[in-house]
Every structure is written in C-alpha cells, then in structure tokens.
N, C-alpha and C positions, 0 to 999 in steps of 0.2 A: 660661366658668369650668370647671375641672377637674372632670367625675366629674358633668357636666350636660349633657345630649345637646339640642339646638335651644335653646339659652342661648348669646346673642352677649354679648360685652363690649365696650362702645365709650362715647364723650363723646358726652351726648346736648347739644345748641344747645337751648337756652332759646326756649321760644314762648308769647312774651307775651301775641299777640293770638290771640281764638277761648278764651281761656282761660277755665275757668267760676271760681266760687266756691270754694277749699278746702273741704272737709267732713271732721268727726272720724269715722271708723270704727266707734267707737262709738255718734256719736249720728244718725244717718242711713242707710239702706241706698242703692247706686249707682241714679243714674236708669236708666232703657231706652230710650232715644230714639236710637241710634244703630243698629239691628238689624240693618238692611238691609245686608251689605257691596256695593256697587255694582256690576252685570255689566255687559258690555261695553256700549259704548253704541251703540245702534241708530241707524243712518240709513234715513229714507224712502228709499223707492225712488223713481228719475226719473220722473216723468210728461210727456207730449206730448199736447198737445193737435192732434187733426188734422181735417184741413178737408173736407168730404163733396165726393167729385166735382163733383156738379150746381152747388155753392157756389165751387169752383176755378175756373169759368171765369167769376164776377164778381168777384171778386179775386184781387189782383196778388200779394199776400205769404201766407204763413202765419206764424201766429205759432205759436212754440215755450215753452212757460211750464215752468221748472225748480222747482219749491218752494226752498226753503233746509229744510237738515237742522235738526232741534232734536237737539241735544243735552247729556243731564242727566247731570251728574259727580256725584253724593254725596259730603260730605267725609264722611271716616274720620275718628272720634275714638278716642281712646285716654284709657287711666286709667295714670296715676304711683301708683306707691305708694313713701312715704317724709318725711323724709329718713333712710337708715341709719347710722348712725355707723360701720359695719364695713362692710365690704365682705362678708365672711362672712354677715353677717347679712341681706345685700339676695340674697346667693348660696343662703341657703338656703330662702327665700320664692320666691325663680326656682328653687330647684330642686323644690320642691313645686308649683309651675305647672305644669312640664317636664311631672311625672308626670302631671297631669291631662291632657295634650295640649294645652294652650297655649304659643306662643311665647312669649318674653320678652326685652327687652333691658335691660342692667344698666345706667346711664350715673352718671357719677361728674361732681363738679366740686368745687371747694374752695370755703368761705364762710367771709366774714368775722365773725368773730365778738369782740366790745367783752370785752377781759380789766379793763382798767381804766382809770387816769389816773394819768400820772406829774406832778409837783409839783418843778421846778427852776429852777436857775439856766444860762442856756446857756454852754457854755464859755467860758473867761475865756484872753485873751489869753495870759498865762505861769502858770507852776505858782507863781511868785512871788504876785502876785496871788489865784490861786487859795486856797493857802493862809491869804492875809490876809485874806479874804473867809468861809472856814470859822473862823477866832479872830473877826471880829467877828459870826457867825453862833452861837457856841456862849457867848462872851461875856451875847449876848441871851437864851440859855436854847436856843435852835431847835437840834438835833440834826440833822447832816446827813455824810452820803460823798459823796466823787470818783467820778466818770465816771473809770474807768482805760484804759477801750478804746472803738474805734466811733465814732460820726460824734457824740457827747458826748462824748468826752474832755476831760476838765477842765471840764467840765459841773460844778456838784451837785445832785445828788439831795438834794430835803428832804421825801419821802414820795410812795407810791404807795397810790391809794386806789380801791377798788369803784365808786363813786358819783361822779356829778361833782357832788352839791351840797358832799360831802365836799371834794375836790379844793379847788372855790372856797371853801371857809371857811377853809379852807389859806392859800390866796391872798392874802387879805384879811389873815388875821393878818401876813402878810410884807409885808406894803404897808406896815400900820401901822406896822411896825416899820423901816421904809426901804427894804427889799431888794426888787426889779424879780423875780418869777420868772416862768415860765410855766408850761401846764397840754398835758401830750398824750395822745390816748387811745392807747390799748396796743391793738394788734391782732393776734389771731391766729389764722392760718389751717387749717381744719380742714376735712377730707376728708367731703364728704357723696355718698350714694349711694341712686341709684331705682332701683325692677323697672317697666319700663311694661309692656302691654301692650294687645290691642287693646279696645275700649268692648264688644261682642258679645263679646266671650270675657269679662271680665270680669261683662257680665250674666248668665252660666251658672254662675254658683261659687254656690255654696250662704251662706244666713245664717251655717250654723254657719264656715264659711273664713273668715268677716269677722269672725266673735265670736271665734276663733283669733288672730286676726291682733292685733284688737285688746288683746286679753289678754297677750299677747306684744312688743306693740311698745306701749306706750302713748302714743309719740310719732311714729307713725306717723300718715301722714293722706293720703287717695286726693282726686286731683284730677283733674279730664277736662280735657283739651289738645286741641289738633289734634295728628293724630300728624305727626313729623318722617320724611324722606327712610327709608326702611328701616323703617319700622315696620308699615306698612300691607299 
C-alpha cells in the first residue's frame, strides 16, 4: 500500500485448521505461546563406533552405527486482525505497525452477506399471461410489479422482506389466496480486509495499541492462525 514501507498487499487463503478461538479486543488481551521464532534446525553429528585392535582379530566385521538426526520445526503463528470494511482502514492499522517495526500483510477476500428475501412469482410464459396474472393479483387486493430485465423477466415481484419468517407469512397468505410464489435470499457481495502479522510481534504491542484499536474499530476482532506461505 502507498506511503507504507514493509506493508505487502496480497489475497491471503483461508487456514481453517490450527485455527484458535476468535477473541473481542476488547474483552481479552493476546496469548504468548508462540515466542520462540524457530532457528535453524540442528543435526547430530555422525558417530562411529570402532573396534580396539586386540578385539579385530576375533572378529570378522565391524560395525558402523549412524544415529538418525531429530529434528524440531516450530510452527509460526500469527494474529489477523479484522474484518475492515475499507481497505483504508486495514492500511492504516498496517501503516501504524510499519512504524513500530513490524511487518504486515494486508489480504482482502469478498463475503457473502444475507441483504434479504425476495417473495415472487417466477416468470410467466408471455407478457399475455403475465399481465392476467397481475389483474387477478391486484383484483385479490395483493400489490405487485414485473421483472422487466435479468434472468426474472416477467417474473413478479410481490415483496422483498429483511426476515425470512416475514418472507413466509408472505407466502402463506399467497397460498391461501391460490397463487404458487417462491422465496429467495438476496445476496451481496462485500469487500472485507485483514492486517496479519506475526504471534511474537504481536505479543510486543502494548495494552494501550489494543485499547486503541479497540476503541476505533469496534468490530474488529484478532484471531491466531497458522501463518500462510509469506508470512513467517
């Protein structure tokens, strides 16, 4: 992002598993269980085991014994913070990190979000029908428009409602009354945005950055992940 020096932007992939529990910012301060970041990982040295002269000439072999290396990988976790409705606004939470000397990565994805329910008839054969269908519709009192465009065209609409118990009481009255409608939920797509960064870098930020944060974003919420490819 512009005017933020070690701030990448990219689509972070979703990591289901290893994932902990949401926590409000408010009501929790981050765990510390991650501290350690991992250093390289050490292998035993070879050992040989060897056979004393005097013992070489009552046996035929020697034997050679290699241990097997152990070696211990630490995962790296990391903290999301979000979801941002702006993009701006996850930019300037990363750019307040930057300053601190912590990396960050911004990642974006769109969610589905429930706007309502539509309450119709699905399109009718001809606009003939159509129309004879909205006189025997307004005959019985029920107020409704045509679908003019889109994969409804000559559809009708006979209300869009918040609720779907609303929706069904909809439904029910157009039953009783003879007319077949259906119910669909309305979906739309909206841009949400995270600052991750790493679990140790986050356990270094002060109370007062998270009582900030919280006071500013009240629907912000930090979650520990395994970090994804780049973040570690």
């Amino acid at each position: 992002t512009a005017g933020y020096v070690n701030t990448e932007v990219r689509t972070l992939q979703a990591v289901n598993e290893s994932t902990s529990p949401i926590m409000l910012l408010s009501e929790v301060s981050l765990p510390a269980e991650a501290k350690n970041i991992p250093s390289e990982a050490r292998k035993s040295s070879t050992e040989y085991d060897t056979v004393d002269s005097a013992e070489a000439s009552d046996t035929s072999e020697t034997s050679d014994s290699v241990p097997e290396s152990n070696t211990a990988v630490a995962e790296i976790k990391c903290v999301q913070l979000g979801p941002f409705s702006e993009h701006k606004a996850a930019s300037d939470i990363a750019g307040k990190l930057t300053g601190l000397g912590i990396s960050t990565v911004i990642g974006g994805a769109e969610e589905d979000i429930l706007k309502g329910y539509w309450v119709y008839i699905p399109p009718l054969p001809s606009v003939a029908l159509l129309a004879k269908t909205r006189s025997q519709l307004q005959a019985k009192g029920i107020d409704s428009f045509a679908f003019q465009d889109g994969r409804l065209k000559n559809g009708i609409s006979l209300g869009f409602f918040t609720s779907d118990e609303n929706a069904r009481r909809r439904l029910n009255e157009l039953s009783v009354k003879g007319f077949a409608a259906k119910i669909e939920p309305v979906i739309n797509k909206v841009p949400r945005y995270w600052v991750t960064m790493q679990q140790v870098a986050a356990d270094s930020l002060s109370r007062q950055f998270w009582s900030d944060i919280a006071d500013h974003s009240s629907n912000v919420e930090a979650s520990i992940t395994k970090c994804a490819v780049g973040e570690g």
